[in-house]
MIFIRO-218661 format. One line per field, with one value per residue (C-alpha): residue number from 1; residue in one letter; x negated, y, z. Coordinates in steps of 0.2 Angstrom, whole numbers, padded with zeros to 4 digits. Example, Ala and Ser with C-alpha at 12.3 -4.5 7.8 and 13.67 -1.06 7.14 Angstrom:
2
nr <- [1; 2]
rest <- [A; S]
east <- [-0062; -0068]
north <- [-0022; -0005]
up <- [0039; 0036]
This chain:
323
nr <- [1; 2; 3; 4; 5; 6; 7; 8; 9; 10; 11; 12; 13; 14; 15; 16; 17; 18; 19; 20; 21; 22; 23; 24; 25; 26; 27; 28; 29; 30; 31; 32; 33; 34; 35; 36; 37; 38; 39; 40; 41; 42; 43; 44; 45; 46; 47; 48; 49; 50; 51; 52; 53; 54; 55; 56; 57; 58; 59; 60; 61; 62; 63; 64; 65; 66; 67; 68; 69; 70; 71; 72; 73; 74; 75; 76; 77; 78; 79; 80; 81; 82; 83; 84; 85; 86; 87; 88; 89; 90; 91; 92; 93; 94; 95; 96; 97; 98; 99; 100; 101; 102; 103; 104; 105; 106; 107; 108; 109; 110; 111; 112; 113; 114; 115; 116; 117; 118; 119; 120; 121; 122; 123; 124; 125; 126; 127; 128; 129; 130; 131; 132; 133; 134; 135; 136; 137; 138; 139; 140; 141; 142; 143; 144; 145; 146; 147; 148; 149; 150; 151; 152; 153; 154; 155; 156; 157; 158; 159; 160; 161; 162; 163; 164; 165; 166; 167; 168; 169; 170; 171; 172; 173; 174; 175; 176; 177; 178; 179; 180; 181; 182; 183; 184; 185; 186; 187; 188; 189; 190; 191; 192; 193; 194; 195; 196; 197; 198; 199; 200; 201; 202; 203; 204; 205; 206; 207; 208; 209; 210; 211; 212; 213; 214; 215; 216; 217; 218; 219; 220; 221; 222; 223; 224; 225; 226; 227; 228; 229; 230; 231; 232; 233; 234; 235; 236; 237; 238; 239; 240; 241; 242; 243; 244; 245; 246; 247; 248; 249; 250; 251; 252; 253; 254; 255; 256; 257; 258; 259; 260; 261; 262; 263; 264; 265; 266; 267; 268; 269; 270; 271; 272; 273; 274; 275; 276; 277; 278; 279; 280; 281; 282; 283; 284; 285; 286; 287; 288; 289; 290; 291; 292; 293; 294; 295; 296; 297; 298; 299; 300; 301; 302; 303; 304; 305; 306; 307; 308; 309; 310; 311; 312; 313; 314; 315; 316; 317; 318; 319; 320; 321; 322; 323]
rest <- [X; X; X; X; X; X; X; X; X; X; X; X; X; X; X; X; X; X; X; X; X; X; X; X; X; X; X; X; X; X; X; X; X; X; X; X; X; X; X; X; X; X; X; X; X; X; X; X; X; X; X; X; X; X; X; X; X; X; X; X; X; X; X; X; X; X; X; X; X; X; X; X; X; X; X; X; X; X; X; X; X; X; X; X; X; X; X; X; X; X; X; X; X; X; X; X; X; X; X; X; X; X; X; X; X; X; X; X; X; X; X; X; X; X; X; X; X; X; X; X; X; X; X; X; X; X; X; X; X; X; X; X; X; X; X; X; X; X; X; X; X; X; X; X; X; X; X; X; X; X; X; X; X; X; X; X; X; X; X; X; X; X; X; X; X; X; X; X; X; X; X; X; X; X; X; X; X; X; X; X; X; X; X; X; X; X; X; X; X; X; X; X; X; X; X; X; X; X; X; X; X; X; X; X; X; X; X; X; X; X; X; X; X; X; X; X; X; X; X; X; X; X; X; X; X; X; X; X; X; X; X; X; X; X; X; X; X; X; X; X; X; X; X; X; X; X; X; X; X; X; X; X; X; X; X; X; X; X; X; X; X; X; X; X; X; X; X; X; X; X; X; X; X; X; X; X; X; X; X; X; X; X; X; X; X; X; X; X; X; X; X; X; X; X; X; X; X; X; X; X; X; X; X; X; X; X; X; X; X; X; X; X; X; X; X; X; X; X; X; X; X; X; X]
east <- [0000; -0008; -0011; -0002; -0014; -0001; -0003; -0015; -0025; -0028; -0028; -0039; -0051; -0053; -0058; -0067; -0079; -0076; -0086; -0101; -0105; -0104; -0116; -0127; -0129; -0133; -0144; -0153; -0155; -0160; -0175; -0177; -0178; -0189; -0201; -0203; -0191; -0195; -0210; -0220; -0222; -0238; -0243; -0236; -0247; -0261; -0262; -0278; -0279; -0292; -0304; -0301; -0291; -0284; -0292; -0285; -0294; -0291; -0296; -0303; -0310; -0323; -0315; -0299; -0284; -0291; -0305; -0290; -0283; -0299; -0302; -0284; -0283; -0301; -0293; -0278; -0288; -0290; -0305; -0308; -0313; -0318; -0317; -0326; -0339; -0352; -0362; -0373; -0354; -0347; -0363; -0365; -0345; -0347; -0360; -0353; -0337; -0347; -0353; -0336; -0328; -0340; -0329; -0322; -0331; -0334; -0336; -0339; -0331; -0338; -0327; -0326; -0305; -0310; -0322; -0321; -0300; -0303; -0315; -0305; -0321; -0324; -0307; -0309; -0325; -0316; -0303; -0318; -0327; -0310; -0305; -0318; -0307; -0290; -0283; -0266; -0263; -0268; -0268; -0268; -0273; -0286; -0279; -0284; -0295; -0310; -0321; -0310; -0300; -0283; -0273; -0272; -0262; -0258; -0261; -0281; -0282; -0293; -0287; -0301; -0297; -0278; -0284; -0295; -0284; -0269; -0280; -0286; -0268; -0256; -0266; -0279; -0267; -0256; -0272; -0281; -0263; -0262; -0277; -0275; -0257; -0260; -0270; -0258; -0245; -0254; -0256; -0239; -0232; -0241; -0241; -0245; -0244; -0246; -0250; -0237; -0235; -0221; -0227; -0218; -0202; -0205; -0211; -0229; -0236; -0252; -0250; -0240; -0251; -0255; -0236; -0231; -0242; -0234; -0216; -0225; -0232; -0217; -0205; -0218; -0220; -0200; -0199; -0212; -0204; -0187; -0199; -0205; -0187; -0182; -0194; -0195; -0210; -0214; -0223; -0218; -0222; -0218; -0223; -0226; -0222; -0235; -0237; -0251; -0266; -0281; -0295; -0314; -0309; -0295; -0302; -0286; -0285; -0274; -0255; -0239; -0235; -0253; -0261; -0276; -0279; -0281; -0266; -0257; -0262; -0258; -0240; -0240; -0243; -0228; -0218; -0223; -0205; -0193; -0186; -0186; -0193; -0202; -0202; -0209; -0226; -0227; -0213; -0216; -0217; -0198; -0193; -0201; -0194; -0177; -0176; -0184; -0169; -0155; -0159; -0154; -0163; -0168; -0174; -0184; -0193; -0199; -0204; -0213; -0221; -0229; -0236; -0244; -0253; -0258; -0264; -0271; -0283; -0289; -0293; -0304; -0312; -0316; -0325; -0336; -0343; -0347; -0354]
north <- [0000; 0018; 0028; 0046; 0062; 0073; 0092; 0102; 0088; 0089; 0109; 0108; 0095; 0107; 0122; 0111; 0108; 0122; 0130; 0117; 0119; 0136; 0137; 0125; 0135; 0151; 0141; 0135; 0151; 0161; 0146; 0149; 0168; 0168; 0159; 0162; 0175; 0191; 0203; 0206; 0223; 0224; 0237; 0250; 0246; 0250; 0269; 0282; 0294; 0305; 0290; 0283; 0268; 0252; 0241; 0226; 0217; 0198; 0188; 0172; 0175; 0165; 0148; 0142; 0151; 0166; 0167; 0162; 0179; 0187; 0181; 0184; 0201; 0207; 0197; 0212; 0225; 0229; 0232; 0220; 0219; 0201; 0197; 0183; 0178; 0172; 0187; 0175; 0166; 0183; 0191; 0175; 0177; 0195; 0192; 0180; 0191; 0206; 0195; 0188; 0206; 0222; 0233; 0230; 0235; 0222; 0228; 0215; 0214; 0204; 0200; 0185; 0180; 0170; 0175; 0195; 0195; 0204; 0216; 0233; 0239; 0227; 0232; 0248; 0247; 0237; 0251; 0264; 0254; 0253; 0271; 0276; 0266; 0268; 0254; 0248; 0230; 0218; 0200; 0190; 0174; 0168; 0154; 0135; 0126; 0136; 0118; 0110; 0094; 0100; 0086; 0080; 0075; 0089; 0082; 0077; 0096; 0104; 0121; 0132; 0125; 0130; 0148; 0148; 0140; 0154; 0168; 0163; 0159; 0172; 0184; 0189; 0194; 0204; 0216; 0219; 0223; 0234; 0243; 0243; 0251; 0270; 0269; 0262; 0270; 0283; 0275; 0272; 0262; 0248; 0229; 0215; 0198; 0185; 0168; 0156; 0136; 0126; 0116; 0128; 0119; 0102; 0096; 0088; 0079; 0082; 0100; 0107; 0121; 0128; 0125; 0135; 0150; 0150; 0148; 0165; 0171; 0172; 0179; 0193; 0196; 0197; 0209; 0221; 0222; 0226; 0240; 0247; 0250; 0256; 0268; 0273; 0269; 0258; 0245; 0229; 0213; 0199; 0181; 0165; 0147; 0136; 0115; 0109; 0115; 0109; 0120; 0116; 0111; 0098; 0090; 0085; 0082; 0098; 0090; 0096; 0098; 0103; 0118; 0126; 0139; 0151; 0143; 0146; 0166; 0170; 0162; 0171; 0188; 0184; 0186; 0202; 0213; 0199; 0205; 0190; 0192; 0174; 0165; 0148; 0152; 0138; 0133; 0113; 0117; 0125; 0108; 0098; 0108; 0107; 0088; 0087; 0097; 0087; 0071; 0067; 0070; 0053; 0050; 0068; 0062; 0044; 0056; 0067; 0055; 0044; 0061; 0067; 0047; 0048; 0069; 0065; 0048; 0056; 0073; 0063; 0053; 0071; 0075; 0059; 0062; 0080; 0078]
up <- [0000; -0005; 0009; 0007; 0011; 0019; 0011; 0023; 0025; 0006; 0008; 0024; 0016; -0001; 0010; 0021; 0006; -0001; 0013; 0014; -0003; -0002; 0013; 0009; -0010; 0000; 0008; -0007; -0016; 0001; 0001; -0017; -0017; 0000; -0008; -0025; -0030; -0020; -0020; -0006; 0001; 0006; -0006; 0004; 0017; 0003; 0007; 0009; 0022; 0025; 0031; 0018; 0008; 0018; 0031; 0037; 0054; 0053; 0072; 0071; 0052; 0052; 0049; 0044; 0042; 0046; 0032; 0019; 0024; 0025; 0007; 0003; 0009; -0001; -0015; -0015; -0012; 0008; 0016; 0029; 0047; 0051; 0071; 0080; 0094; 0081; 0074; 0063; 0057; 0053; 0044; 0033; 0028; 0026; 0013; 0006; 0004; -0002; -0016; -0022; -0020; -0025; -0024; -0004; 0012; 0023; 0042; 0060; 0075; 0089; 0104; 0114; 0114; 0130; 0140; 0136; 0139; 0158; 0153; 0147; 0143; 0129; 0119; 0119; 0113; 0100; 0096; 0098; 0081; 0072; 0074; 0062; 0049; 0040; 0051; 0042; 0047; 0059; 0059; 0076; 0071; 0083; 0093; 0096; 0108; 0108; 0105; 0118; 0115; 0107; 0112; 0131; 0145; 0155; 0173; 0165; 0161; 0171; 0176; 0167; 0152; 0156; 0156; 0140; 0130; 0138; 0138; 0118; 0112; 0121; 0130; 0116; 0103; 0117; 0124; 0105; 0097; 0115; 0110; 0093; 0093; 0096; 0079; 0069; 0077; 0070; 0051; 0050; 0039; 0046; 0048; 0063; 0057; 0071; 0066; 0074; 0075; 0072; 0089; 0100; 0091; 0091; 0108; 0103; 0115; 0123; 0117; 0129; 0135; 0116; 0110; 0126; 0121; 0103; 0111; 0121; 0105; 0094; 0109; 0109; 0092; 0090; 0107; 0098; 0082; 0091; 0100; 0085; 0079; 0096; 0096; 0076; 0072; 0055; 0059; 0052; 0066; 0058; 0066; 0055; 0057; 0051; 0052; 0046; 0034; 0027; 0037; 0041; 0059; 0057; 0042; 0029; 0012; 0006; -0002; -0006; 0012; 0017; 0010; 0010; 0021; 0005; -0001; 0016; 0018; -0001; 0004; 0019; 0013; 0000; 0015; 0018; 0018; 0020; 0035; 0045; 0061; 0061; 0042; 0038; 0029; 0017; 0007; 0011; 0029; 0032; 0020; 0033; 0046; 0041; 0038; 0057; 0065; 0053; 0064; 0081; 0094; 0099; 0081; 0082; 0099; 0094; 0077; 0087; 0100; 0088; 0079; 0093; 0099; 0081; 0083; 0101; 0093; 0080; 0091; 0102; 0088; 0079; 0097; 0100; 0083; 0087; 0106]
């Protein structure tokens, strides 16, 4: 016997996906348009004053991520002010730089994000150094383990390596913006981007201290933009969500779904002007994303556990060989 759909169930039904289809197509094109559509904006941030044409200061640019927006930024005609704790690291990357771009100054900064983040001293002689430059964007992307091992139990953490991993990850970014912000307050428009993780979403574990500070990071960098607007002031603070990436320290084989870190901060920078006040990166890394948070939660945490035994062996494996 044919079962009868009544009416408004019929109606109800067609509306019903009506609707999902229509969301999930906004969806699809805001995706789209996010991520190879749109323009970035960060030309408008490419302005002289009288010191001169655009700098950018990237932290933590000798390696990884940050050297990929080092290159990345030269590469689009900033001038660049590379930050680290290793003056021979930055003067070979600076040469190096020099060599590849001509045309584009090339400037240190040395200041220890761990062991320098109680000594007021040290950032204002930071800000002192860049106030002799046309300071227009700022990139907080130092962060990690500071040689440490990444991935451990919290209760076999001993409490100093609490503190430098904190003070590297959540406090850094915090007091250089601090010092930093009168002058670009003063080169407005401006732009802080801060380099997020998508481990303050997932619940890795044996991460919990450096997921923490990017849980910390991102409330921050969403507070500050709010600030900024609050106060009218126009500086953009947008924070990034990124997975993984092909870098010197984590050795992987760059993929679809891991970029390089050139790859990762020319994708980044396309972001520049979205408006969102924390964006996916990397296109592959906001599919991944979403097909983790479409499962239920149990199926996300056997996910997620076996990721971080499988992150934790190979993080101790990297440290025998290099102890």
């Amino acid at each position: 016997m044919a079962t009868v759909v009544p009416d408004f169930a019929r109606w109800l039904l067609t509306i019903l996906g009506g609707l999902g289809a229509t969301y999930y197509s906004f969806k699809t094109l805001s995706f789209l348009r996010l991520h190879f559509l749109r323009s970035s904006t960060l030309d408008r941030y490419k302005t002289n004053s009288d010191k001169g044409s655009a700098w950018t200061l990237v932290t933590g640019a000798t390696d990884g991520i940050g050297r990929g927006f080092a290159e990345e930024f030269a590469a689009r005609g900033f001038n660049v002010f590379l930050h680290g704790r290793n003056e021979q690291k930055l003067e070979t990357l600076k040469k190096r730089l020099q060599e590849e771009h001509p045309n584009i100054q090339f400037r240190t900064l040395i200041l220890d994000a761990g062991k320098e983040i109680d000594n007021p001293a040290a950032f204002e002689k930071a800000a002192k150094e860049l106030s002799q430059v046309n300071l227009k964007a700022l990139v907080n992307n130092v962060g990690g383990a500071s040689g440490l091992l990444s991935f451990m139990a919290l209760h076999e953490r001993p409490s100093d390596q609490i503190r430098t991993i904190m003070d590297i990850n959540a406090r850094f970014p915090i007091e250089i913006t601090k010092a930093l912000l009168p002058q670009l307050r003063a080169n407005t428009p401006a732009l802080i981007l801060n380099v997020g993780s998508t481990s303050s979403e997932f619940g890795i574990p044996y991460l919990s201290i450096y997921a923490s500070c990017k849980a910390a990071n991102r409330a921050w960098s969403r507070s500050l933009a709010s600030e900024m607007q609050a106060e009218g002031v126009d500086i953009e603070v947008p924070c990034l969500w990124i997975s993984s990436v092909a870098t010197d320290n984590v050795p992987r084989s760059a993929s679809l779904f891991v970029p390089s870190a050139r790859q990762l901060a020319k994708y980044s920078l396309q972001k520049i002007g979205c408006g969102k006040s924390t964006v996916f990166a990397y296109w592959a890394h906001e599919i991944q994303a979403n097909v983790f948070w479409m499962m239920p939660e149990w199926l996300q945490t056997r996910a997620i556990v076996d990721i971080g035994k499988q992150e934790k062996a190979e993080d101790e494996e990297r440290n025998r060989k290099t102890s």
